[in-house]
C-alpha positions in Angstrom: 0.0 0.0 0.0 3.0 2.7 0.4 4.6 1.4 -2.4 1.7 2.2 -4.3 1.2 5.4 -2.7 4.4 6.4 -3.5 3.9 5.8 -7.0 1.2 7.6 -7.3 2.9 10.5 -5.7 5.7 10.6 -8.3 3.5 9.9 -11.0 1.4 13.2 -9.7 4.6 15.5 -9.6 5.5 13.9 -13.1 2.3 15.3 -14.2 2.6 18.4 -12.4 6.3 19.3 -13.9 5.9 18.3 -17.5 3.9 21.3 -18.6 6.8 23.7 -16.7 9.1 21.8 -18.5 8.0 21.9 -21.5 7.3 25.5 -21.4 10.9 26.1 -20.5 11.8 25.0 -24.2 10.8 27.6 -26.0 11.4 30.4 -28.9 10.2 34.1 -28.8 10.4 37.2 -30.7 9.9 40.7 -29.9 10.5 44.3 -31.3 13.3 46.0 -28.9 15.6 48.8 -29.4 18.7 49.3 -27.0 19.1 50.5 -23.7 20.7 54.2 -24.6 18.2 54.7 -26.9 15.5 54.1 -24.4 17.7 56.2 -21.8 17.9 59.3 -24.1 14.2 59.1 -24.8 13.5 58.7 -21.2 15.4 62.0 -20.9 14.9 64.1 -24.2 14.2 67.8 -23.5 11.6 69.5 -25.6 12.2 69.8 -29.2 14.9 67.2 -28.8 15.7 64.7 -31.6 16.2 61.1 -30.3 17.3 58.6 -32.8 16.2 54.7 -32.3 17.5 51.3 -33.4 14.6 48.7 -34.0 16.0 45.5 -33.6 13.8 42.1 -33.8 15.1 40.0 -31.0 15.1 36.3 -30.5 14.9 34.9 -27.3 16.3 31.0 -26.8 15.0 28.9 -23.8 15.5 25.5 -22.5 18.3 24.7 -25.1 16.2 25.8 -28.3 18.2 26.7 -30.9 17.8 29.7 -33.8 14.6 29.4 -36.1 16.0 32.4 -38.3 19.5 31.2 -39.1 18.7 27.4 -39.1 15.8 28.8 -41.8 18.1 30.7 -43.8 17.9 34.2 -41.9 15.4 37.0 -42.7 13.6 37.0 -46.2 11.9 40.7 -44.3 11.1 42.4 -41.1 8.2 44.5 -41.0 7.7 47.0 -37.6 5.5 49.9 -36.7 5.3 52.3 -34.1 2.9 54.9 -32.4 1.2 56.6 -29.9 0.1 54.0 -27.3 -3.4 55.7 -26.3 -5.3 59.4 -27.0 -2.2 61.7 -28.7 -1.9 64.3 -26.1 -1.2 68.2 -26.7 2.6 68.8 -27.0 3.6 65.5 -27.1 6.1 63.8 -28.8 5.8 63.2 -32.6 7.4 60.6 -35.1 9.7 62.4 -38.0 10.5 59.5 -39.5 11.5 55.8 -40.0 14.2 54.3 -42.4 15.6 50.7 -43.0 18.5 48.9 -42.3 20.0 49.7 -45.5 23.3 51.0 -46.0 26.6 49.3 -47.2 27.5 46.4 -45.0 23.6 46.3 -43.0 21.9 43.3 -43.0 19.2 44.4 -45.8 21.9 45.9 -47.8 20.8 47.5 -50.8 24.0 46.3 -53.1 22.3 42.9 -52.7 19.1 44.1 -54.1 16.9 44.9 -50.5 14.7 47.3 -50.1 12.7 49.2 -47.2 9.1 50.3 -48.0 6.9 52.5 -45.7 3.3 52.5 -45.5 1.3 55.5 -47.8 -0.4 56.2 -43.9 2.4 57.3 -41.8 1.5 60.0 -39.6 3.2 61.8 -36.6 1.8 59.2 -34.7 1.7 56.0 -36.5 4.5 54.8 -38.8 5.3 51.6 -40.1 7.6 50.0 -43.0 9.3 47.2 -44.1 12.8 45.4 -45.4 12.9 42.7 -48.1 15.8 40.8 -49.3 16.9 41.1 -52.4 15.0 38.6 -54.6 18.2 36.9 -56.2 19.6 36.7 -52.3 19.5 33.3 -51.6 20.0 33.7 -48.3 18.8 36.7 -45.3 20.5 38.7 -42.2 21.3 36.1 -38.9 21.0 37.0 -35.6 23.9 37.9 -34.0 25.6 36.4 -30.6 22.3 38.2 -29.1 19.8 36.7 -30.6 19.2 40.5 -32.4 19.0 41.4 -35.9 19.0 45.1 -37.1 16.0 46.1 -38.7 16.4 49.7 -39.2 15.8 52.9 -36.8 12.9 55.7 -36.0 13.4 59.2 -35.4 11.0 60.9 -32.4 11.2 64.5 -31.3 10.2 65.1 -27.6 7.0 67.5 -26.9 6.3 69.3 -24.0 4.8 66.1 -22.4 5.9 63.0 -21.9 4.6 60.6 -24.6 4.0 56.7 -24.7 5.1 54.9 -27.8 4.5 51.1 -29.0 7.1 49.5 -31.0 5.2 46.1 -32.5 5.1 44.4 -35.7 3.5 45.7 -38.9 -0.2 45.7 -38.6 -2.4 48.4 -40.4 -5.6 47.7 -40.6 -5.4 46.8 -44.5 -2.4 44.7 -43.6 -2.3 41.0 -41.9 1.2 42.0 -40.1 2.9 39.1 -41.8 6.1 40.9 -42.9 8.8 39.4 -40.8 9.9 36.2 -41.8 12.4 33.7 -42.2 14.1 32.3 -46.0 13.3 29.3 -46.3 10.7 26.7 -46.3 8.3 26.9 -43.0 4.8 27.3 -43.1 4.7 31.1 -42.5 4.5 34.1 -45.5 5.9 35.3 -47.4 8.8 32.9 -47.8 9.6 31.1 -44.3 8.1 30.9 -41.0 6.0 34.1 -39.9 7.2 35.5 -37.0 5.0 38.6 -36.6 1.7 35.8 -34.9 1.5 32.6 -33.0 3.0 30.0 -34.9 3.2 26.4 -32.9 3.8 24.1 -36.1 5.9 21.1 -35.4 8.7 21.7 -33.4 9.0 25.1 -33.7 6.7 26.7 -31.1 7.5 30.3 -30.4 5.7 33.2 -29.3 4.5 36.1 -32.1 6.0 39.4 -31.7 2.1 40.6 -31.8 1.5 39.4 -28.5 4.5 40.9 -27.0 5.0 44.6 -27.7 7.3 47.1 -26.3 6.3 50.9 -25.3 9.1 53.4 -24.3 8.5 56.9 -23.1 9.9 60.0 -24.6 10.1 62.3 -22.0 10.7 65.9 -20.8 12.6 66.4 -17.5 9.9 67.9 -15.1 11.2 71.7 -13.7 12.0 70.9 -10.7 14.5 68.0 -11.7 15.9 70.9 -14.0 16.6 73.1 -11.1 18.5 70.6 -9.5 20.9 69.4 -12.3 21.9 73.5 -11.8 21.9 73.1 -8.5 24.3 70.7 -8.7 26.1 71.6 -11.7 26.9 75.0 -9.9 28.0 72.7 -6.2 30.5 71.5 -9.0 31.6 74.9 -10.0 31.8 76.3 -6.2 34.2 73.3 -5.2 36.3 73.8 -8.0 37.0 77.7 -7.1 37.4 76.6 -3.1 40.1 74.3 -4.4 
């Protein structure tokens, strides 16, 4: 009888751990940009121009390995970004977004890529897209981060502080399937669609849809103003003492 009971006890924490387990092995992707970017936006003054890498990110878990570079790398990577919420007066606006495109990127344009932005960007909504070039028989890996460059926005900071979203491409005349892999997966337009839930076969990983990021470009409040001076002029006074 405590045999059995034992067994049923290890059968019930077998049960209980499989689903963590299998969790743990897992892909994901999300839209990021870098840390100083987010700093300098966090900290932009008014009328300040703050310059922003988009990078799609892949995130390895329980000893998963790379969907993009064992599929080729990128055939495209689609993004938008916008006002998270009501735009409010003097906030921050978008000036512009661009690809990552220049001689030695990873959607280089000798090699025939391309970036495309939608016809209905606006101060507040923007969104585009690389490509490959179509003889490339191959795309842009990830790099020992699990990040590959997709290209940068430009926001200039209002006189109050603004919430952005930085997800995949998804107008509403668009399905959001721009960012995908080369080669033969089940996705669009070429490889396995990482901009939505994909869990076919093997490869299980969670859409960047699902998973946005929102930064904050900001203006340093008066007050916080007065006390970088402050301390700016402490600096000066100990300076003349010594």
């Amino acid at each position: 009888m405590k045999t059995m009971h034992l067994l049923v006890s290890a059968a019930a924490m077998g049960l209980a751990l499989w689903p963590a387990s299998s969790a743990r092995a897992s892909i994901s992707y999300q839209y990021v940009t870098d840390p100083a970017s987010m700093t300098a936006a966090a900290n932009a003054t008014s009328g300040q121009v703050v310059t922003m890498n988009v990078y799609l990110e892949e995130t390895l878990t329980g000893g998963s390995t790379s969907l993009i570079n064992a599929d080729g790398g990128l055939f495209g990577g689609g993004f938008s970004v916008g006002v998270s919420g009501t735009p409010a007066t003097g906030g921050a606006i978008l000036d512009s977004i661009a690809g990552s495109q220049g001689a030695g990127q990873p959607f280089d344009t000798a090699q025939g890529g391309s970036f495309a932005v939608n016809s209905n960007n606006s101060p507040t909504r923007m969104a585009g897209d690389n490509a490959s070039g179509i003889s490339a028989l191959s795309g842009p890996k990830t790099d020992a981060n699990g990040m590959v460059l997709l290209g940068t926005m430009t926001v200039t900071a209002g006189t109050t502080p603004t919430t952005f979203t930085l997800a995949n491409y998804a107008y509403p005349a668009n399905s959001g399937g721009y960012t995908a892999t080369f080669g033969n997966g089940p996705g669009s337009p070429s490889g396995f669609d990482l901009d939505s839930s994909n869990t076919s076969g093997a490869n299980q990983y969670t859409g960047t849809s699902s998973n946005p990021l929102r930064f904050t470009v900001s203006t340093p409040e008066p007050a916080s103003l007065s006390l970088l001076g402050l301390g700016a002029l402490g600096l000066l006074a100990r300076r003349r003492k010594a």
